[in-house]
TORDOVO-383479 format. One record per residue: x, y, z of N, C-alpha, C, CB in turn; residue in one letter. Coordinates in steps of 0.02 Angstrom, whole numbers, padded with zeros to 5 digits, always signed. Glycine has a CB too. Example, Ala and Ser with C-alpha at 12.3 -4.5 7.8 and 13.67 -1.06 7.14 Angstrom:
+00660-00284+00390+00615-00225+00390+00660-00165+00390+00565-00224+00452a+00642-00112+00354+00684-00053+00357+00645+00002+00394+00704-00030+00286s
END
This chain:
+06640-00369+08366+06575-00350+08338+06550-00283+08368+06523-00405+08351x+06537-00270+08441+06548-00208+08457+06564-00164+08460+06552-00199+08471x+06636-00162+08413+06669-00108+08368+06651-00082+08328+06709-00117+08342x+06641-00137+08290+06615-00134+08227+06551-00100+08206+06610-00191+08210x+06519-00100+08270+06422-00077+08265+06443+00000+08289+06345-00132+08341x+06485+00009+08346+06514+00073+08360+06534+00109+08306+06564+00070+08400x+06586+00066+08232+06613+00113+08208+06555+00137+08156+06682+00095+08182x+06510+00072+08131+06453+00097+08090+06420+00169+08110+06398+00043+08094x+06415+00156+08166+06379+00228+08205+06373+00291+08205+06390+00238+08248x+06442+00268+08203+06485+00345+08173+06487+00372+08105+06560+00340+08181x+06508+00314+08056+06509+00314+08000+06431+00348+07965+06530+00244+07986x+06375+00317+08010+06314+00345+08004+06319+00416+08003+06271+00322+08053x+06337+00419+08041+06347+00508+08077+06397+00552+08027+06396+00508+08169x+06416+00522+07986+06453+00556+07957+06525+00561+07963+06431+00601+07963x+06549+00551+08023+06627+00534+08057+06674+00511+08031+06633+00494+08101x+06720+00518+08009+06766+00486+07984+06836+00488+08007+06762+00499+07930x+06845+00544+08080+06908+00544+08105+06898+00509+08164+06938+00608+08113x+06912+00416+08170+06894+00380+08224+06953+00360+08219+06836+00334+08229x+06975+00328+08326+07012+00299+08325+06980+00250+08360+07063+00324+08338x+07008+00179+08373+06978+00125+08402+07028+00101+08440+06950+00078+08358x+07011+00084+08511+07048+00031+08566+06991-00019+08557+07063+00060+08658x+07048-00077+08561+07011-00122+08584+07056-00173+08646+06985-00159+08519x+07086-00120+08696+07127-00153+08737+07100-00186+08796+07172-00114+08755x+07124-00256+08822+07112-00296+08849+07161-00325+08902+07094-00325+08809x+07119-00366+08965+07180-00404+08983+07224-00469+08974+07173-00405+09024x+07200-00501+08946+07224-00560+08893+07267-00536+08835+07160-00597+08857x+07310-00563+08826+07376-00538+08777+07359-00561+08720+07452-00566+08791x+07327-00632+08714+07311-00647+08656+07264-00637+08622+07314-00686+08653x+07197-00624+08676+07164-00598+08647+07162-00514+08619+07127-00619+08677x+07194-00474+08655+07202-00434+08636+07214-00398+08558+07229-00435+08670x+07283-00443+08566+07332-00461+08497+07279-00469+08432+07381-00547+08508x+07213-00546+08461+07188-00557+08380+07134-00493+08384+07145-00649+08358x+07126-00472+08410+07051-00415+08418+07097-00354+08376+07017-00384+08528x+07160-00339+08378+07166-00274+08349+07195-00326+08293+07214-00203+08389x+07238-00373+08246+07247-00366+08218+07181-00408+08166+07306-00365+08230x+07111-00428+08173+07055-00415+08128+07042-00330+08116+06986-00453+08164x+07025-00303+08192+07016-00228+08154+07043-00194+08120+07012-00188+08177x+07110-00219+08120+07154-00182+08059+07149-00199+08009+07215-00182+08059x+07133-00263+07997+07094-00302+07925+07046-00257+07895+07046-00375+07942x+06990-00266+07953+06919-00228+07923+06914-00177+07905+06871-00221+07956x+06956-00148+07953+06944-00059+07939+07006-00005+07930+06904-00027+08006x+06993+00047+07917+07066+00105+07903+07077+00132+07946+07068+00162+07857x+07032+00125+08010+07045+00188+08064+07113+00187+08116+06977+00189+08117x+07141+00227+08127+07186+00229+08191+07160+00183+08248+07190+00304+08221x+07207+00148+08269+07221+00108+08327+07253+00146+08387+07264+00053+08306x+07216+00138+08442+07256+00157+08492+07264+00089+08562+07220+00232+08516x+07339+00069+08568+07339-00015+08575+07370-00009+08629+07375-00067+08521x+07351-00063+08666+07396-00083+08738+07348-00134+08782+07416-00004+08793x+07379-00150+08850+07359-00204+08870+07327-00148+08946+07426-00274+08873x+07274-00173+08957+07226-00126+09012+07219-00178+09074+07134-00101+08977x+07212-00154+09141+07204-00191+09193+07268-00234+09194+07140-00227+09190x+07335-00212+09180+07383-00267+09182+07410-00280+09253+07441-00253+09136x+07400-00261+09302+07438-00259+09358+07478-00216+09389+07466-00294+09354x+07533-00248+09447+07588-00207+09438+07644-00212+09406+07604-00194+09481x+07683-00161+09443+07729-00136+09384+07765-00176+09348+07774-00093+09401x+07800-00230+09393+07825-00282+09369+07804-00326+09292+07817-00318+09423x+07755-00373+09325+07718-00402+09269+07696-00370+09227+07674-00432+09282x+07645-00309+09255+07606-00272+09193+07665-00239+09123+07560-00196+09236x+07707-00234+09167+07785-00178+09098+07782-00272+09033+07948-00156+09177x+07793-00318+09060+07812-00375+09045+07725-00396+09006+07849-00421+09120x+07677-00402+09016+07621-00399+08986+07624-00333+08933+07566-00398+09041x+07645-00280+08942+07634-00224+08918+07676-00233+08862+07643-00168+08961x+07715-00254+08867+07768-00260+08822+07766-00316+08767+07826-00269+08860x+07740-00380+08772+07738-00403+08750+07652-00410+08705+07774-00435+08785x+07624-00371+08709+07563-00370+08684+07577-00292+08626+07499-00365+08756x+07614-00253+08680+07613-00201+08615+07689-00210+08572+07602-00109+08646x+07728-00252+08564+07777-00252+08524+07747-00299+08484+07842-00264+08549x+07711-00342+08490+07684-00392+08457+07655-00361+08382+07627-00425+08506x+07611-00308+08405+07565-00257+08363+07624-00216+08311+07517-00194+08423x+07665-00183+08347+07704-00126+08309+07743-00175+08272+07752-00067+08356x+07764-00221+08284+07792-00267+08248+07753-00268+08156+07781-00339+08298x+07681-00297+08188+07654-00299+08107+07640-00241+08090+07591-00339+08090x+07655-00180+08125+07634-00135+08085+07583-00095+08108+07618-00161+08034x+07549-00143+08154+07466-00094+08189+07492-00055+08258+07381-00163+08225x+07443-00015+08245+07446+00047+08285+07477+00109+08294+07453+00035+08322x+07439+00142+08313+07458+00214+08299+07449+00259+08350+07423+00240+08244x+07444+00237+08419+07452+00285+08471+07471+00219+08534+07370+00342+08484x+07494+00227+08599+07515+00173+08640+07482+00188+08726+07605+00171+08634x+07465+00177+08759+07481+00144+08821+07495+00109+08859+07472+00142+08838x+07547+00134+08901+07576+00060+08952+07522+00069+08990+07659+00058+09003x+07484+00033+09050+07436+00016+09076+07493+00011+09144+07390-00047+09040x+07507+00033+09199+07522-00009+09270+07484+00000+09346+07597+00007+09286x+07477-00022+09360+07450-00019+09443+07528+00023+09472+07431-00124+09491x+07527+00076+09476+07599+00106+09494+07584+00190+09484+07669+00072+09434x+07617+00235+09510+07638+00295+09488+07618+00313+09423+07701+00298+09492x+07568+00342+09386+07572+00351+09307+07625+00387+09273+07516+00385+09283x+07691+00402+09316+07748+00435+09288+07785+00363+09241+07803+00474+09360x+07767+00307+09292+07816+00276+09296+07808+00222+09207+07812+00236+09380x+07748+00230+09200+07730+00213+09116+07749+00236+09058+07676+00221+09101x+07755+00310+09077+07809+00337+09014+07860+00300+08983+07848+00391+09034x+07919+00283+09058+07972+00259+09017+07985+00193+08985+08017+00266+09049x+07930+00141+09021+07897+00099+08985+07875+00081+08928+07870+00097+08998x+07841+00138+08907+07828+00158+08825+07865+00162+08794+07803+00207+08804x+07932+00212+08801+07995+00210+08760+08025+00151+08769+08043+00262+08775x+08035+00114+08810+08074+00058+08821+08054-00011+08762+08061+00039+08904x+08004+00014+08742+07976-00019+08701+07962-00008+08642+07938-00030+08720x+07965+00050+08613+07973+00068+08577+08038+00079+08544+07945+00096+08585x+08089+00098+08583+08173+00075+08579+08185+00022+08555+08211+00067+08639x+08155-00036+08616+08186-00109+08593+08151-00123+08507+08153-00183+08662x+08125-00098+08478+08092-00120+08397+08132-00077+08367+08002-00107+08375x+08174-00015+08394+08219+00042+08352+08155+00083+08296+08297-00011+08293x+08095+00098+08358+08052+00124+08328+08067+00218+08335+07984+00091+08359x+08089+00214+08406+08123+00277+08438+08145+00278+08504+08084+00329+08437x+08197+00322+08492+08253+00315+08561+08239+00389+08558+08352+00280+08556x+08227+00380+08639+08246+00431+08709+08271+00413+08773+08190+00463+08734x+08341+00431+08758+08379+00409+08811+08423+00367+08798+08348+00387+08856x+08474+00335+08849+08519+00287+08827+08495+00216+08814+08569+00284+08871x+08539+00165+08783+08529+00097+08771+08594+00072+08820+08529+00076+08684x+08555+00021+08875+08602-00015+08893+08607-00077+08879+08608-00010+08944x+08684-00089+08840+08707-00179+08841+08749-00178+08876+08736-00221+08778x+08713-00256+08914+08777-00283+08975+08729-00355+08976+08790-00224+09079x+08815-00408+08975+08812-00466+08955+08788-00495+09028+08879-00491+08920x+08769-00558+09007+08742-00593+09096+08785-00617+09103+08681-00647+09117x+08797-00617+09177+08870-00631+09219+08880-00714+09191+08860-00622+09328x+08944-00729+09202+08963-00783+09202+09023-00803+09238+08964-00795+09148x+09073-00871+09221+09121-00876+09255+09195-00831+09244+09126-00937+09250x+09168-00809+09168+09235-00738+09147+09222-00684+09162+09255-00718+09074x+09154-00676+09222+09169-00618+09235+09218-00600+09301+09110-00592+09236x+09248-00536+09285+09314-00512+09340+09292-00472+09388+09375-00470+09310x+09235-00423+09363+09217-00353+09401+09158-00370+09406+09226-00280+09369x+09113-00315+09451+09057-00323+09490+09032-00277+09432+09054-00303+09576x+08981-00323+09374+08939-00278+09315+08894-00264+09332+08921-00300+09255x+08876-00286+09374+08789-00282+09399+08784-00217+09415+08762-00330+09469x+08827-00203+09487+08823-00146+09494+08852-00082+09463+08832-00149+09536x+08902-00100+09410+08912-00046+09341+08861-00039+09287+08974-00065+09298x+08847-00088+09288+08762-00091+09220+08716-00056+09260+08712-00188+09197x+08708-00048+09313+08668-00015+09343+08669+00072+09352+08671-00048+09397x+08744+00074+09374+08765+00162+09380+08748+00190+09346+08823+00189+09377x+08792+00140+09264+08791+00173+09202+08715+00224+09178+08804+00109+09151x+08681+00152+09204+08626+00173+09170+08596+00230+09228+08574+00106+09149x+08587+00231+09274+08578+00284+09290+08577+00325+09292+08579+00291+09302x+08661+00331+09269+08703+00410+09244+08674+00418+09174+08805+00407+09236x+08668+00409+09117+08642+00397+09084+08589+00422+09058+08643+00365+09094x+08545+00391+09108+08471+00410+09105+08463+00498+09122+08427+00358+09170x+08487+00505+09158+08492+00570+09194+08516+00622+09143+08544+00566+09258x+08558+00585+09105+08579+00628+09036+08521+00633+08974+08650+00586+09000x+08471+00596+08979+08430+00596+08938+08444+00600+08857+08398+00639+08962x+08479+00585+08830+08532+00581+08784+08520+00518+08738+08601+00577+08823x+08504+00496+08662+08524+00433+08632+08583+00428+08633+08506+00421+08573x+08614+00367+08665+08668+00320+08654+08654+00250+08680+08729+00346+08686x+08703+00222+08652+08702+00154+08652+08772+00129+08694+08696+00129+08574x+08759+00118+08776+08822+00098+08820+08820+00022+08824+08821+00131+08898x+08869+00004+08804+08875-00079+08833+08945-00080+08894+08900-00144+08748x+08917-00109+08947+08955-00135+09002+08961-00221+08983+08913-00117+09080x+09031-00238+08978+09029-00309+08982+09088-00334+09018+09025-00340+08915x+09100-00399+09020+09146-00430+09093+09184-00478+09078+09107-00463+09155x+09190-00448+08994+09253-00496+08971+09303-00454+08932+09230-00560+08921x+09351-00437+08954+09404-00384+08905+09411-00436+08852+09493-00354+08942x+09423-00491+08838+09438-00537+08784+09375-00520+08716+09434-00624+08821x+09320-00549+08732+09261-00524+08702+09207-00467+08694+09239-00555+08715x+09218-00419+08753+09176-00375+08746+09188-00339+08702+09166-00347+08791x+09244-00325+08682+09207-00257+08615+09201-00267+08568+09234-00197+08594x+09232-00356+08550+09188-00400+08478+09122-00379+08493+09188-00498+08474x+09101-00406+08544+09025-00420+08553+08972-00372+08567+09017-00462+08602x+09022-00336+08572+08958-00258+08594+08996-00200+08530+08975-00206+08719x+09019-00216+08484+09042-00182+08442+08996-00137+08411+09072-00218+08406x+08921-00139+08403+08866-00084+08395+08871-00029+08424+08809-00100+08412x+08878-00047+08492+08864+00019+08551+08904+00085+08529+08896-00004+08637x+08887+00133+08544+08935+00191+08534+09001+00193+08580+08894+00256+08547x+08978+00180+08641+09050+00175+08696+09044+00107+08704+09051+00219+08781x+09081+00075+08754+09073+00041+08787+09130+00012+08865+09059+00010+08738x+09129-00031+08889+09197-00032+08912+09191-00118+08937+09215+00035+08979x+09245-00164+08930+09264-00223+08939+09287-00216+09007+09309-00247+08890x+09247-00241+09056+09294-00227+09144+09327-00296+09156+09230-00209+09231x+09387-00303+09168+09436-00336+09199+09455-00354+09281+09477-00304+09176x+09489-00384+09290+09504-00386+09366+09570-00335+09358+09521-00475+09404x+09558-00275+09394+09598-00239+09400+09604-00155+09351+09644-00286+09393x+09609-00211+09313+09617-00154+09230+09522-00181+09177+09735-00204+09151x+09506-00116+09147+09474-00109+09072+09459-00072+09026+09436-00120+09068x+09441-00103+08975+09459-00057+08917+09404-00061+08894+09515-00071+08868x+09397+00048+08875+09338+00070+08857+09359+00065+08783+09314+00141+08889x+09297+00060+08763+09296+00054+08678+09242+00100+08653+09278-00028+08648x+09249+00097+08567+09201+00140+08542+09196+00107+08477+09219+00216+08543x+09126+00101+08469+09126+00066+08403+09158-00015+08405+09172+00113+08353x+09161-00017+08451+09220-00114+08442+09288-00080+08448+09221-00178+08332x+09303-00046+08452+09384-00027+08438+09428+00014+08518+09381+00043+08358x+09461-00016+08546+09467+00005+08622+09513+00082+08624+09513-00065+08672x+09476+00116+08663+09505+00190+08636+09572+00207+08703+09422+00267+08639x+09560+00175+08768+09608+00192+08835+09604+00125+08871+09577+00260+08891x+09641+00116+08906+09641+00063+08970+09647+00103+09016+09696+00006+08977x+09592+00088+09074+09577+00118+09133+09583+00058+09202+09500+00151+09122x+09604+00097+09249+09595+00059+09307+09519+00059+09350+09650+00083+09349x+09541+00004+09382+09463-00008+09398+09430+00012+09448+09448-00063+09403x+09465+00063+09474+09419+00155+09516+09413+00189+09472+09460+00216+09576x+09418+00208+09418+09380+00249+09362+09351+00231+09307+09412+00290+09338x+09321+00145+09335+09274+00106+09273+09229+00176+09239+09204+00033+09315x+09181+00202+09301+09117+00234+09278+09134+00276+09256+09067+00251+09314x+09188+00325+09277+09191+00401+09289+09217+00401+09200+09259+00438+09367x+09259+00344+09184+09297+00343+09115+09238+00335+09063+09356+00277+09107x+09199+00268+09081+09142+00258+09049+09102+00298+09023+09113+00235+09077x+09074+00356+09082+09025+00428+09077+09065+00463+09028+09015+00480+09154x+09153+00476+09035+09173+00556+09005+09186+00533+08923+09262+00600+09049x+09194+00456+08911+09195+00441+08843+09142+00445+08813+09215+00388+08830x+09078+00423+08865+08992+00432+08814+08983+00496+08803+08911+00409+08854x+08998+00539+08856+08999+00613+08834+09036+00643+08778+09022+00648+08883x+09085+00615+08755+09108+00636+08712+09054+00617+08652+09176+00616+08712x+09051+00571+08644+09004+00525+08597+08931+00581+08601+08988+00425+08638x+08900+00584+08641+08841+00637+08631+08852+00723+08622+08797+00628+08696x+08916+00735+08634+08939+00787+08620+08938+00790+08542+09001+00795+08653x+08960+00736+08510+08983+00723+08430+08925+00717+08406+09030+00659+08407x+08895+00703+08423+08823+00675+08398+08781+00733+08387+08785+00626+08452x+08771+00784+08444+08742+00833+08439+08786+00899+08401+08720+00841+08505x+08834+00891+08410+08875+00927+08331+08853+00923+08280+08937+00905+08306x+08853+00855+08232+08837+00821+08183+08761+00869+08180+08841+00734+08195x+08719+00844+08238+08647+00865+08198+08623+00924+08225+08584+00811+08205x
END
């Protein structure tokens, strides 16, 4: 209702280039408060979850309040909200905006959760990768996984990827395994095949 008397106000005034937050710390409430105003009215939304905490929880509140929105459709500008570094919200925003394939900056990492087929230490390759990766600032899509049997069925989207083995694995592209590498040049193979892949990519466009 306080919006609403706000946006009259304006509307009084003559205004017609408004945007409206109505961000909160309750997720749900949040959620029904912008999607009535999007009912009622035409104006730009600017959406996210405020006072969320830290970084931890708040990315995880943050996330799930504003994918909720872009999902149906509302909103039109974003903030992540964290008790943290305000650098550290940026990538937050994309991360979220990625996961809906609204827009990518930067890489996508897939890597399967460990299990009893796994051979190699993914954790700490899902991790490099992405680091290296990140640093490249680059769209692609890397999957690390820890089953040569299944991984490049299963990560067959990704642009690279690589299936690690005990001993030996095989990097793939597209689902389709391009080399078998040993397993001191998991990453180094991993990195010079995505590079190729963003090399091609940035040809193309």
């Amino acid at each position: 209702d306080a919006a609403l008397w706000e946006i009259r106000l304006l509307e009084e005034m003559d205004f017609d280039l408004i945007k409206v937050s109505l961000k909160a710390f309750d997720v749900p409430t949040t959620v029904a408060a912008y999607r009535e105003i999007a009912r009622l009215t035409p104006y730009a939304l600017h959406i996210g979850i405020t006072e969320a905490g830290p970084a931890r929880s708040a990315s995880i509140r943050n996330a799930v309040g504003i994918a909720l929105l872009l999902a149906e459709g509302i909103g039109d500008t974003i903030r992540v909200s964290l008790t943290a570094n305000p650098k550290e919200e940026i990538p937050v925003a994309y991360d979220i905006l990625s996961a809906l394939n609204l827009r990518q900056r930067g890489p996508i990492i897939v890597a399967c959760p460990t299990c009893g087929r796994m051979e190699a230490d993914i954790i700490s390759l899902a991790n490099q990768a992405e680091e290296h990766f990140q640093k490249l600032g680059k769209p692609i899509t890397v999957a690390v996984m820890g089953c040569v049997v299944n991984g490049p069925g299963e990560a067959k989207e990704a642009d690279v990827g690589i299936a690690a083995g005990k001993g030996k694995g095989a990097i793939f592209r597209n689902g389709e395994v391009v080399r078998v590498v040993e397993e001191k040049d998991y990453l180094s193979a991993l990195v010079e095949e995505g590079q190729k892949v963003i090399a091609e990519k940035s040809a193309v466009s």
